[in-house]
C-alpha positions in Angstrom: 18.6 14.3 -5.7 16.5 17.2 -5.1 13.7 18.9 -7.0 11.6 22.5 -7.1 8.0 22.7 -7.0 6.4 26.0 -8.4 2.5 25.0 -9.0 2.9 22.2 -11.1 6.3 22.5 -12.2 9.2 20.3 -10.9 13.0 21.0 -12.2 15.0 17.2 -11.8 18.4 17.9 -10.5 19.8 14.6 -10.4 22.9 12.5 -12.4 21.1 8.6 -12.4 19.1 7.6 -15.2 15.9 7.2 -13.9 12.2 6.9 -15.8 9.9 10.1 -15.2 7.3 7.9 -14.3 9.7 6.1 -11.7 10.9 9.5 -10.2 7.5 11.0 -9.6 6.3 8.0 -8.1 9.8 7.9 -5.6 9.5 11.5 -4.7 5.4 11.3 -3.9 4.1 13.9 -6.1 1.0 15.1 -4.9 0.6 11.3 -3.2 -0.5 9.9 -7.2 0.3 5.9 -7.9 2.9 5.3 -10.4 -0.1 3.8 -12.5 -1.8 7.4 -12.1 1.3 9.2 -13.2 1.5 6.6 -16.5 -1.7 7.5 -17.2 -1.5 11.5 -16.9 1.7 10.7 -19.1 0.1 9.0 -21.6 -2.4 11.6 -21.7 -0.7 14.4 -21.6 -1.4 16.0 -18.4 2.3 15.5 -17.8 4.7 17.0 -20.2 8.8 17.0 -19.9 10.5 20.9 -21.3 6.8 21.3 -22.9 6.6 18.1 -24.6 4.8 15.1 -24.9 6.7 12.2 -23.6 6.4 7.9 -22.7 6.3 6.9 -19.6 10.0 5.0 -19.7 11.2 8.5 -20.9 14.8 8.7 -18.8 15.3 12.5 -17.5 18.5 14.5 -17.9 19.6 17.1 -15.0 17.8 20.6 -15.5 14.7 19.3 -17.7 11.4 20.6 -16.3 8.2 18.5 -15.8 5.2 20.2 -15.7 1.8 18.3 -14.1 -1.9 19.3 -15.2 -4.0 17.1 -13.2 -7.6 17.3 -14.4 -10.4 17.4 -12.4 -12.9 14.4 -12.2 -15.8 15.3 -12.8 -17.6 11.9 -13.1 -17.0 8.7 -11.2 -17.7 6.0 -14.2 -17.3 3.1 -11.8 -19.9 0.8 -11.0 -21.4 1.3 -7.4 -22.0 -2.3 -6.4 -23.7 -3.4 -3.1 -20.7 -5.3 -1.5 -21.1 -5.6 2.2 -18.6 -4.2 4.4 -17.3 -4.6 7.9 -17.3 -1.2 8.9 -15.2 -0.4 12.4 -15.8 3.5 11.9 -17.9 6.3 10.5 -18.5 9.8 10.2 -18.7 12.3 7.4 -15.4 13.3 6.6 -13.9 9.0 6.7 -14.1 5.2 7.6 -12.2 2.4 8.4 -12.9 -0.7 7.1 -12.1 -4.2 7.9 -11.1 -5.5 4.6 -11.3 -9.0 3.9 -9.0 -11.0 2.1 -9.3 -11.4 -1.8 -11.0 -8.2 -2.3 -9.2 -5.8 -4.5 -8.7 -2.2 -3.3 -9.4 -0.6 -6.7 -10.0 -1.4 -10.3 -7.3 -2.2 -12.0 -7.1 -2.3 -16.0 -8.4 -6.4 -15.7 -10.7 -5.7 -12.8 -13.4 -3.1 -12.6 -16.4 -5.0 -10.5 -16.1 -6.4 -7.1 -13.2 -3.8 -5.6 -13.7 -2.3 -2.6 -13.9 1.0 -4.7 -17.0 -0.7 -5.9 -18.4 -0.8 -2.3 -17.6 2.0 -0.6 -18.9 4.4 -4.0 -22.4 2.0 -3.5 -22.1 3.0 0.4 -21.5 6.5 0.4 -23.8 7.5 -2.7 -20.9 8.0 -5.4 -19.9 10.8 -2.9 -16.2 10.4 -2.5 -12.8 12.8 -3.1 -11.7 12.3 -6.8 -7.9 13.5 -5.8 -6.8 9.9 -6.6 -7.7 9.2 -9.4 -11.5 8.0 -11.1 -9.9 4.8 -10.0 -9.2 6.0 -6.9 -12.1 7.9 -5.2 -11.8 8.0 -1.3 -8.7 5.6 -1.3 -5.3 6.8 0.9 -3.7 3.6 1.4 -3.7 -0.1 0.2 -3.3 -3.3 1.3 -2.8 -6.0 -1.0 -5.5 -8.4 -2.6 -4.2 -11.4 0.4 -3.8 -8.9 3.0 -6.8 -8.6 5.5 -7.6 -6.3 7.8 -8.0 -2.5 8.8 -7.8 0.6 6.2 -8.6 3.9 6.4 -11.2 5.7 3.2 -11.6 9.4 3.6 -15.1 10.9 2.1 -14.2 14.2 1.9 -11.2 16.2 0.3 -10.2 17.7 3.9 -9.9 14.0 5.0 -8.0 12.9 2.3 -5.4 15.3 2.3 -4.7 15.6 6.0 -4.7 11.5 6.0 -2.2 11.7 3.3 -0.1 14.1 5.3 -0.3 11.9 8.4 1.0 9.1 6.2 3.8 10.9 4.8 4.6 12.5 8.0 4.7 9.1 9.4 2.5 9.6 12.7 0.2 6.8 11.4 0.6 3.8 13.6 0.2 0.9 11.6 0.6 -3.0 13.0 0.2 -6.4 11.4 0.3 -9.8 12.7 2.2 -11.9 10.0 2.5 -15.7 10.4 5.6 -16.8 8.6 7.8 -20.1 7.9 10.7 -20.7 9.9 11.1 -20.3 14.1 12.9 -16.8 14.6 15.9 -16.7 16.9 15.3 -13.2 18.1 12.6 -12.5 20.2 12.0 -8.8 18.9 13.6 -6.6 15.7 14.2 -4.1 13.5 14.9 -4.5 9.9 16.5 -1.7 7.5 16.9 -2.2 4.9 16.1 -0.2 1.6 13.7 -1.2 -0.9 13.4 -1.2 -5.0 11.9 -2.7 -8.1 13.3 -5.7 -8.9 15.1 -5.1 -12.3 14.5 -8.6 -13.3 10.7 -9.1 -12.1 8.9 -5.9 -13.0 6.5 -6.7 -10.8 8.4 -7.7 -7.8 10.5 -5.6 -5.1 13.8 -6.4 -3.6 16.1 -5.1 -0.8 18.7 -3.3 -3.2 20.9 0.0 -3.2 19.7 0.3 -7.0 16.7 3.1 -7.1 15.8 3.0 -3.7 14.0 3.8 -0.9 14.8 3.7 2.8 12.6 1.0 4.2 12.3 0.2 8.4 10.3 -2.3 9.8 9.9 -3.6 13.7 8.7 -7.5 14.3 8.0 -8.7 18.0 7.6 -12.7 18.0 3.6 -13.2 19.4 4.3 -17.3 19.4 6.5 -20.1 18.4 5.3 -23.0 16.2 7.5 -26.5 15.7 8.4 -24.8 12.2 6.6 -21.5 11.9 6.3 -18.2 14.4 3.8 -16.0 14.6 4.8 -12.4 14.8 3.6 -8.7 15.4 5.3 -6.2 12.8 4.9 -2.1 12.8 5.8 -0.3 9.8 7.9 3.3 10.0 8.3 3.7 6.2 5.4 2.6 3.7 7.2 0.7 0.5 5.1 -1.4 -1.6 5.3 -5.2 -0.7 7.8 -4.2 2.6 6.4 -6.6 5.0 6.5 -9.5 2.7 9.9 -7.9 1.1 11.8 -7.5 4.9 10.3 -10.7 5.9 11.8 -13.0 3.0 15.1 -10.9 3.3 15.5 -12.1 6.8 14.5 -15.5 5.7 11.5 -15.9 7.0 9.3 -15.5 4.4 5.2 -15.3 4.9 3.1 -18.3 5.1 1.0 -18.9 1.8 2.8 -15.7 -0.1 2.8 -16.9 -4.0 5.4 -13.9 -4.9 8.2 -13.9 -2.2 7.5 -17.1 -0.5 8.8 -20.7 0.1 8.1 -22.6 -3.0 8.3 -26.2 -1.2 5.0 -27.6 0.2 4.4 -28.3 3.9 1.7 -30.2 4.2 0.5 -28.4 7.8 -0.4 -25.3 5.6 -3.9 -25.3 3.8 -4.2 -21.6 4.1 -4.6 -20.2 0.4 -3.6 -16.6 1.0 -0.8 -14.7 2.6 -1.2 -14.5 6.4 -1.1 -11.3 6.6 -3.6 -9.1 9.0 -3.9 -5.1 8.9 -4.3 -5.6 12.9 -4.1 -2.0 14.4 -4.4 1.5 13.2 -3.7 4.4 15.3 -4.3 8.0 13.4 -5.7 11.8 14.6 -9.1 12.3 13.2 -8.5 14.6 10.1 -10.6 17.1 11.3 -11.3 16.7 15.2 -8.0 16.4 15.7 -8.8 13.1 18.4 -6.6 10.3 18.5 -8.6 7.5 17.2 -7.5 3.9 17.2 -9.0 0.4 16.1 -7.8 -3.5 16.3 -8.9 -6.1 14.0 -8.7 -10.1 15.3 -7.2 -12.5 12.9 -10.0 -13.7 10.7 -10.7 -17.2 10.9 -8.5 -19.0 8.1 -5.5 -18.0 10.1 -6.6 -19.0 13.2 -7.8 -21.9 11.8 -4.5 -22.8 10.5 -3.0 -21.7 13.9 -4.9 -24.1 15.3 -3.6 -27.0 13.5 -0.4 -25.9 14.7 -1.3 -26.1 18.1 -2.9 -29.4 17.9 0.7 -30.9 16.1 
């Protein structure tokens, strides 16, 4: 499948039935979530051969979508003073320890307590509005569960040459993922591509079906009697693909309620997914220096660790 951009406007060459919504969230246009594209649907701001269409609309080979992204002009989010474990700061971006249980940014349930909500109390309301007014400063997510390191750019030169790093794929990104089972291999890769689950709309799956290539790299860090402890890089950024490659191999992560093991072990009182954001590696958006950060496992994991130890 291949498309045309010409300011705003995108020609679909392709045969699959495939949602518009889906598509320009697949091919990354102008690095929106697919909840951002619903909404410019739903409002307008994206129109198929110059009309007005759903999100669910399916696109036929040679239709042209044309994207008006507004400018926002006011950020109607709450600034709340939310501590935050900041690792880094200048004008142009942060990175921020993230702790687990705090939302990224508001959703259509949650609009207090994000880290959205910090970061627009920190910085004075001064952040890029390129991602949305949800979105202000935010290039990359981790999960509500997920701890650890993320980047936030302040300024629109950050945000877009962050963006670009991420899509180019010279970010180094590493977690440390504690998961059920004890792996047989002491190191590997996993590729395999990743899709919505057509069953559980809010799952993914490894499938061929509407796809994307998805590679992954785990190292095992320490063997447990019935769980491991492993390092895992990311080369391609799908939603939910640590947790997504690690059930596929069959070692799913400890305390995930989505994709992991539904039996009780009564070792585990962790109440999250151990998951950690542990190391970022990026070139500063504007310096141009190679900056990098590492984030120890926060204290519930190695609390459970610990119990492992001590079995």
């Amino acid at each position: 499948m291949h498309f045309k951009e010409k300011t705003g406007e995108i020609e679909y060459s392709g045969q699959e039935d495939v949602r518009v919504d889906v598509f320009l969230s697949r091919e990354n246009i102008y690095d929106l979530s697919r909840s951002r594209i619903q909404e410019l649907i739903i409002n307008g701001n994206i129109v198929v051969n110059g009309k007005k269409v759903k999100p669910s609309y399916i696109l036929k080979n040679g239709e042209r979508i044309v994207i008006d992204i507004p400018v926002d002009k006011d950020l109607s989010l709450e600034a709340e003073n939310i501590p935050l474990d900041i690792y880094y700061e200048d004008e142009h971006m942060m990175v921020i320890n993230k702790s687990a249980g705090m939302i990224v940014h508001p959703t259509g349930k949650v609009k207090n307590g994000t880290l959205v909500n910090a970061i627009l109390y920190h910085c004075q309301g001064k952040l890029p509005g390129i991602n949305g007014v949800n979105r202000p400063g935010i290039v990359h997510r981790l999960d509500k569960e997920t701890s650890g390191l993320m980047m936030v750019a302040k300024t629109d030169i950050a945000h877009h040459d962050l963006t670009k790093q991420i899509k180019d794929r010279t970010i180094i990104k590493k977690y440390l993922a504690l998961v059920h089972g004890v792996l047989q291999d002491e190191a590997g890769y996993i590729d395999a591509p990743i899709g919505r689950n057509l069953k559980h709309g809010n799952k993914m799956t490894v499938t061929e079906i509407a796809s994307r290539e998805a590679r992954t790299y785990f190292e095992v860090i320490r063997l447990f009697e019935s769980f491991s402890l492993l390092l895992v890089r990311l080369y391609t950024g799908r939603t939910h693909q640590i947790r997504v490659h690690l059930k596929f191999i069959g070692h799913p992560v400890v305390g995930d309620k989505i994709y992991g093991e539904r039996k009780k072990d009564q070792s585990l009182f962790i109440k999250r997914q151990a998951l950690h954001s542990h190391y970022l590696q990026f070139v500063h958006p504007v310096n141009r220096k190679v900056l990098s950060f590492t984030s120890i496992l926060p204290v519930d994991i190695l609390e459970q660790l610990t119990v492992f130890l001590s079995c």
